[in-house]
OpenMM code with the backbone's topology and positions (N, CA, C; nanometers):
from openmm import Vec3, app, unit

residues = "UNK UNK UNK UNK UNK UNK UNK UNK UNK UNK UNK UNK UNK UNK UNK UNK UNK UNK UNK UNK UNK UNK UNK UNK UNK UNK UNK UNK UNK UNK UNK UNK UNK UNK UNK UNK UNK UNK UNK UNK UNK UNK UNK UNK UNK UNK UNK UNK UNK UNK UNK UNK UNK UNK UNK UNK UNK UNK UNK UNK UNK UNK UNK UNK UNK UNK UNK UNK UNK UNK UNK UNK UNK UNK UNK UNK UNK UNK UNK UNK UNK UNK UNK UNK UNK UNK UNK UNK UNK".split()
positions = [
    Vec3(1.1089, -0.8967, 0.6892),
    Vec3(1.0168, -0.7858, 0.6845),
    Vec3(1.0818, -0.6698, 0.6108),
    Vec3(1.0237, -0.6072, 0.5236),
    Vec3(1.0734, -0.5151, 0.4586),
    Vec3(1.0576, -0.3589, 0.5591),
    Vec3(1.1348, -0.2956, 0.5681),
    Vec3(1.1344, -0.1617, 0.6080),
    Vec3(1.0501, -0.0169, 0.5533),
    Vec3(1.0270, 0.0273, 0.5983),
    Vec3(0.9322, 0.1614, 0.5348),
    Vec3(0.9472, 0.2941, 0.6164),
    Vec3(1.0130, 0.3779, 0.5133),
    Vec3(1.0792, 0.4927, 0.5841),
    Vec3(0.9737, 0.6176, 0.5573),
    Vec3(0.8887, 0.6649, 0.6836),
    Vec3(0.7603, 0.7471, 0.6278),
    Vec3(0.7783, 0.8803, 0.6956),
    Vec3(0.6910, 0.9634, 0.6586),
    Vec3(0.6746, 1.1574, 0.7054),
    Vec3(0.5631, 1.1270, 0.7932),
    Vec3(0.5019, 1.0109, 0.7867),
    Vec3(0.4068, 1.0173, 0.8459),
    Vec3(0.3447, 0.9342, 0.9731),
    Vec3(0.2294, 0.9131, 1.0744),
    Vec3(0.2217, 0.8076, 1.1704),
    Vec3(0.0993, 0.6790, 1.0587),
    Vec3(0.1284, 0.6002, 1.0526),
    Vec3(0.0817, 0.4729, 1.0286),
    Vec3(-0.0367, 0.3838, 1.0882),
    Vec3(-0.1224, 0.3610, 1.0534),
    Vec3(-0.2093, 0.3312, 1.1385),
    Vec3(-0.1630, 0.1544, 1.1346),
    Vec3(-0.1597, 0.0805, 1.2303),
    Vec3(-0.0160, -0.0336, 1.2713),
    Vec3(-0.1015, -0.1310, 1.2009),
    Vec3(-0.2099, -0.1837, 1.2009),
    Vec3(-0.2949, -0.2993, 1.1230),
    Vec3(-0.2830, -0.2803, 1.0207),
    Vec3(-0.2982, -0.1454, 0.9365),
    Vec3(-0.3042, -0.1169, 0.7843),
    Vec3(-0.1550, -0.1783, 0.7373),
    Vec3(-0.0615, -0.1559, 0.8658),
    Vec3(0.1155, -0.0982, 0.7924),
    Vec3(0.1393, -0.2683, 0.7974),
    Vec3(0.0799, -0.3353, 0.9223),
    Vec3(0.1047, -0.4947, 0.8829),
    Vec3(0.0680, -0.5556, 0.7932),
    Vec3(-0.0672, -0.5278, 0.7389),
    Vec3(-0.1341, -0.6123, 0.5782),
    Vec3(-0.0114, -0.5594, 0.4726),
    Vec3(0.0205, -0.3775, 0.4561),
    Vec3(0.1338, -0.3400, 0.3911),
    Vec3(0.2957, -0.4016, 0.4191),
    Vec3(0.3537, -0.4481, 0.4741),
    Vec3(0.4499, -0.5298, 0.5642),
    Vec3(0.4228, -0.6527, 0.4758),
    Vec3(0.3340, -0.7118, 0.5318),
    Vec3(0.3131, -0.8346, 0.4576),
    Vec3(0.2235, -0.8511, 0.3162),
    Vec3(0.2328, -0.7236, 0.2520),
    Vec3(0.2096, -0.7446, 0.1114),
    Vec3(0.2965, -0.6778, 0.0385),
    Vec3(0.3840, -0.5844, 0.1234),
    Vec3(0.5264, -0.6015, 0.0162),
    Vec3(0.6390, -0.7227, 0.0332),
    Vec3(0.5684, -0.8083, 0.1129),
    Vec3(0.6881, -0.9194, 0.1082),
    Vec3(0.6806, -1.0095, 0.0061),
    Vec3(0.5380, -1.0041, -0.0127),
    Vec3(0.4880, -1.0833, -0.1428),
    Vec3(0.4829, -1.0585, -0.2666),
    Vec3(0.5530, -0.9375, -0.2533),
    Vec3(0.5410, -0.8607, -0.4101),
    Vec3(0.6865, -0.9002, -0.4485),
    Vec3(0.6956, -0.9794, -0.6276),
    Vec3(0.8519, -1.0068, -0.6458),
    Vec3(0.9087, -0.9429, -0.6108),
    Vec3(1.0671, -1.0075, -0.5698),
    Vec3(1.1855, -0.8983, -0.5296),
    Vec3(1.2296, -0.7785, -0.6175),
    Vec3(1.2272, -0.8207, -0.7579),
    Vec3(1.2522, -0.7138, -0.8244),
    Vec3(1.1217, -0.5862, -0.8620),
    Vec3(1.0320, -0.5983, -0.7859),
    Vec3(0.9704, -0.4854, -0.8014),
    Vec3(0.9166, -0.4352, -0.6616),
    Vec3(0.9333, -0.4917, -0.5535),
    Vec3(0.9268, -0.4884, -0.4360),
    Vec3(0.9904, -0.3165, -0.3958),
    Vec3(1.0922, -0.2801, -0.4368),
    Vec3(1.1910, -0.1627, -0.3620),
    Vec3(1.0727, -0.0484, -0.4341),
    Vec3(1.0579, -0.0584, -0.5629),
    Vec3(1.0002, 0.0809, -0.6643),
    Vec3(0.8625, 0.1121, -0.5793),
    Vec3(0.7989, -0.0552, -0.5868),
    Vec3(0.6844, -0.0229, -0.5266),
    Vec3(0.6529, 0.0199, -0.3873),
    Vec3(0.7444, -0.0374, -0.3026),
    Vec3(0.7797, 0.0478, -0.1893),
    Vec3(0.7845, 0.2349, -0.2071),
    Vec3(0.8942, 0.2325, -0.2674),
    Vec3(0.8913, 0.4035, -0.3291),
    Vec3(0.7686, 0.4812, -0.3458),
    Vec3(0.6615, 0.4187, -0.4141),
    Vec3(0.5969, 0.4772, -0.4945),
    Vec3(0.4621, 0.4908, -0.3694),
    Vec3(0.4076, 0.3475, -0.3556),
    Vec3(0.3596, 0.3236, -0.2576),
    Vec3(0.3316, 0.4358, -0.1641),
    Vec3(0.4784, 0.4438, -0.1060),
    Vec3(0.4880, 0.5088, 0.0742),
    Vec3(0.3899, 0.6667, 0.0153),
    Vec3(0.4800, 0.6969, -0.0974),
    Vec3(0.5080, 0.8469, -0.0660),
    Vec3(0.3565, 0.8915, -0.1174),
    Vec3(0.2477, 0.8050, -0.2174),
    Vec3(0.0948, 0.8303, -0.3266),
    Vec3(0.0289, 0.7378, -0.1385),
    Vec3(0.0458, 0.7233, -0.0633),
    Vec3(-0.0331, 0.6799, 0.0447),
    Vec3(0.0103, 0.8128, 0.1390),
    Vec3(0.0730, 0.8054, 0.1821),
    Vec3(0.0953, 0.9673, 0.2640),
    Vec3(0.0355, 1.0821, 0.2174),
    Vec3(0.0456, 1.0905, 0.0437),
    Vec3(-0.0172, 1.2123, -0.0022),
    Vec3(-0.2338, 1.1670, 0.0226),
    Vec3(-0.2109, 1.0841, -0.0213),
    Vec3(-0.3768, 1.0717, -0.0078),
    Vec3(-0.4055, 1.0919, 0.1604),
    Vec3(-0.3737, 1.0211, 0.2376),
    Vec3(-0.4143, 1.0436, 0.3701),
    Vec3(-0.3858, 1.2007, 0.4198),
    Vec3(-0.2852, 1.3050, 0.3687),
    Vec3(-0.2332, 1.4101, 0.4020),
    Vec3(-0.4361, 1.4795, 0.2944),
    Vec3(-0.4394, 1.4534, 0.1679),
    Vec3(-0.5862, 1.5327, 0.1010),
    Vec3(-0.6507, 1.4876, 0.1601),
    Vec3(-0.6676, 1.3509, 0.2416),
    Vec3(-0.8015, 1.3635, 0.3538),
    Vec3(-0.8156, 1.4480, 0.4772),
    Vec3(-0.6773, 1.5168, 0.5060),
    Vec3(-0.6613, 1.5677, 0.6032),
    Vec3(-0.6635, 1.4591, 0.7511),
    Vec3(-0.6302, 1.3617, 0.7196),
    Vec3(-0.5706, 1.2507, 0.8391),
    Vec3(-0.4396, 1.2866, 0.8855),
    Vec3(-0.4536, 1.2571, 0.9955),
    Vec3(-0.2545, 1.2767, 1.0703),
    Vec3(-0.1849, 1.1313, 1.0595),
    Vec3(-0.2857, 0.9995, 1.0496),
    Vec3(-0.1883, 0.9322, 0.9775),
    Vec3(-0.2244, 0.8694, 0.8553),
    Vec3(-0.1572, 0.7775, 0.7821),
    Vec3(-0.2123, 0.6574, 0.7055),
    Vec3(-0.2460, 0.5405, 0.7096),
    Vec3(-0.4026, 0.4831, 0.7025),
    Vec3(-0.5129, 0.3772, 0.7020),
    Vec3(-0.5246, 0.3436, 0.6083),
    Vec3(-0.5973, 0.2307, 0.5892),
    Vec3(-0.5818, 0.1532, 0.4824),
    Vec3(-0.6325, 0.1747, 0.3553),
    Vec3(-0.7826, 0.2742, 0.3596),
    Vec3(-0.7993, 0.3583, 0.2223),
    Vec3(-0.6603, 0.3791, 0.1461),
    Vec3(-0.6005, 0.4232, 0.2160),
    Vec3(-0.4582, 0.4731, 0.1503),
    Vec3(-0.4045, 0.4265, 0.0717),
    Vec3(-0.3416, 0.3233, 0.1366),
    Vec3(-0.2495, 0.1863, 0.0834),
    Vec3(-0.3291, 0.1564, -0.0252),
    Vec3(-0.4390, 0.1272, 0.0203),
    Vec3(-0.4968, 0.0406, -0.1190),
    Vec3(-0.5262, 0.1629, -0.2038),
    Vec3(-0.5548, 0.2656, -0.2185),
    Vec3(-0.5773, 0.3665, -0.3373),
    Vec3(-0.4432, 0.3916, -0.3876),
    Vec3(-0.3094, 0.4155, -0.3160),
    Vec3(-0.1797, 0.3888, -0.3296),
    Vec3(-0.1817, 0.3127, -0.4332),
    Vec3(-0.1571, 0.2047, -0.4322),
    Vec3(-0.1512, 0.0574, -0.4807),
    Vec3(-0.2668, 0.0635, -0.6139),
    Vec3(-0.3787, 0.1021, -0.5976),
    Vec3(-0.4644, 0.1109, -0.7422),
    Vec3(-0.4074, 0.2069, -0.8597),
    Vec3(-0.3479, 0.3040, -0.7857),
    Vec3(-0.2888, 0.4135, -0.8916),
    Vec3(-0.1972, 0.4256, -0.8670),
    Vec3(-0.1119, 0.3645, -0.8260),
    Vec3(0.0469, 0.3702, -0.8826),
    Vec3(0.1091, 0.2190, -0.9585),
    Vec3(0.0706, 0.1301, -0.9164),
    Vec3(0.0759, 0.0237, -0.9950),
    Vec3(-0.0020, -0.0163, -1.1208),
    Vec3(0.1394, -0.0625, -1.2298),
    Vec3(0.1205, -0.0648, -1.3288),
    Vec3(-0.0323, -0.1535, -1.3662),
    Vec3(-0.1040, -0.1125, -1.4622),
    Vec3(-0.2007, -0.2421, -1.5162),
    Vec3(-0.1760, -0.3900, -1.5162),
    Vec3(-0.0606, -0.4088, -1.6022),
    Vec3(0.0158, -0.5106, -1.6245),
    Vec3(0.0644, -0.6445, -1.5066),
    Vec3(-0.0148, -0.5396, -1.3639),
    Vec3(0.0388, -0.6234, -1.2608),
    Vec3(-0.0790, -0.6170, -1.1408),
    Vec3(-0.1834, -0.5602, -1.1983),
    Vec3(-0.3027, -0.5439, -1.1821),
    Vec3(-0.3829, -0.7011, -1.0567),
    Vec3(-0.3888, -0.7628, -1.1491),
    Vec3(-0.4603, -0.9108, -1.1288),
    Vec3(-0.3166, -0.9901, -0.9831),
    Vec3(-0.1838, -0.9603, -1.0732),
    Vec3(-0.1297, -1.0009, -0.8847),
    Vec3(-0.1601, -0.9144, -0.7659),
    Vec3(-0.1536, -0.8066, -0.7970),
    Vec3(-0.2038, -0.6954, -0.7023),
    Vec3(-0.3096, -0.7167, -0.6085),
    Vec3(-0.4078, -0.7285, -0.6750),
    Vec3(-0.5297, -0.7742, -0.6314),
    Vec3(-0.5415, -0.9175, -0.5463),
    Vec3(-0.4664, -0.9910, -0.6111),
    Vec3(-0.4247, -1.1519, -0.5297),
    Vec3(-0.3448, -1.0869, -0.4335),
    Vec3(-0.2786, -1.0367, -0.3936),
    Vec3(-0.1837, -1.0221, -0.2858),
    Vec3(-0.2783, -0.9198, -0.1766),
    Vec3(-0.3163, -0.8331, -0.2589),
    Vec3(-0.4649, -0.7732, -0.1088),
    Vec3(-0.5348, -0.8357, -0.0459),
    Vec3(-0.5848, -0.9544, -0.1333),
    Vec3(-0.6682, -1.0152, -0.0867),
    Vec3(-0.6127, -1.1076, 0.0435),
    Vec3(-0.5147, -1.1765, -0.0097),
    Vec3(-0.4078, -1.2949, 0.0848),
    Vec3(-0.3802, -1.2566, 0.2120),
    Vec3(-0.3407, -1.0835, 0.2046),
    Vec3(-0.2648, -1.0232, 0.3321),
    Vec3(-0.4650, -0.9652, 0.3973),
    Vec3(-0.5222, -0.9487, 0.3371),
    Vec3(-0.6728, -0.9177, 0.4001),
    Vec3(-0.6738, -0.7319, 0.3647),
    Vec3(-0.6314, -0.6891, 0.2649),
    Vec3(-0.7253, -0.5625, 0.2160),
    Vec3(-0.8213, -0.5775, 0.2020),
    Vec3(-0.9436, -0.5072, 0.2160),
    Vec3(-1.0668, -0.4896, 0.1593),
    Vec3(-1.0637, -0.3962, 0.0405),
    Vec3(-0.9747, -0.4207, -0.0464),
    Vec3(-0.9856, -0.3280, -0.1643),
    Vec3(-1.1128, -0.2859, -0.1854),
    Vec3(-1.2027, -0.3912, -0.2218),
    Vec3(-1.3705, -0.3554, -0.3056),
    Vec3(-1.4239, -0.2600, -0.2136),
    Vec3(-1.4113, -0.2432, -0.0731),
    Vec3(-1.4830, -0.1190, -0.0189),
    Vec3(-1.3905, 0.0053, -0.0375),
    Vec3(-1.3476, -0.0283, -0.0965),
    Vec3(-1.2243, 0.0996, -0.0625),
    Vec3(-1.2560, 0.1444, -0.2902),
    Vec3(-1.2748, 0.1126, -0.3161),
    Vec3(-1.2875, 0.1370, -0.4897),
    Vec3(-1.3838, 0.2257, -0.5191),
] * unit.nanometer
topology = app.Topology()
chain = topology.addChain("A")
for resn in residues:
    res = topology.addResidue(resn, chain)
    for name in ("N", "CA", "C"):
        topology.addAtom(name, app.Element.getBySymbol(name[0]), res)
């Protein structure tokens, strides 16, 4: 299980699909996207004015911080771990 060091409280179902969709993300891009991830999901849930982060998050996280180029695995790996990206778009 990969670790995730946050400012914020987590809503625990969202942080398990996240858990188990950064495990699936290659190793070598796994840590950045972690990085990038945590901190563009905290900020969105912080402009909704939420006290923690749900899964809107993650997945808007994940739409705009990840590259194009990696787009189509992205999307395979939401789906696998059970995002509902398409309601969330």
């Amino acid at each position: 299980m990969v670790t995730i060091q946050t400012n914020m409280t987590w809503d625990s179902i969202a942080l398990g699909k996240y858990n188990k969709m950064l495990n699936l993300i290659p190793i070598f891009h796994r840590r950045l996207a972690k990085e990038v991830v945590n901190k563009k999901a905290e900020q969105m849930a912080q402009a909704r004015g939420s006290l923690q982060v749900e899964e809107v998050d993650i997945v808007h996280a994940f739409l705009s911080e990840v590259p194009k180029a990696f787009y189509s695995l992205m999307i395979r790996i939401m789906d696998e771990v059970g995002f509902d990206y398409k309601k969330h778009i």
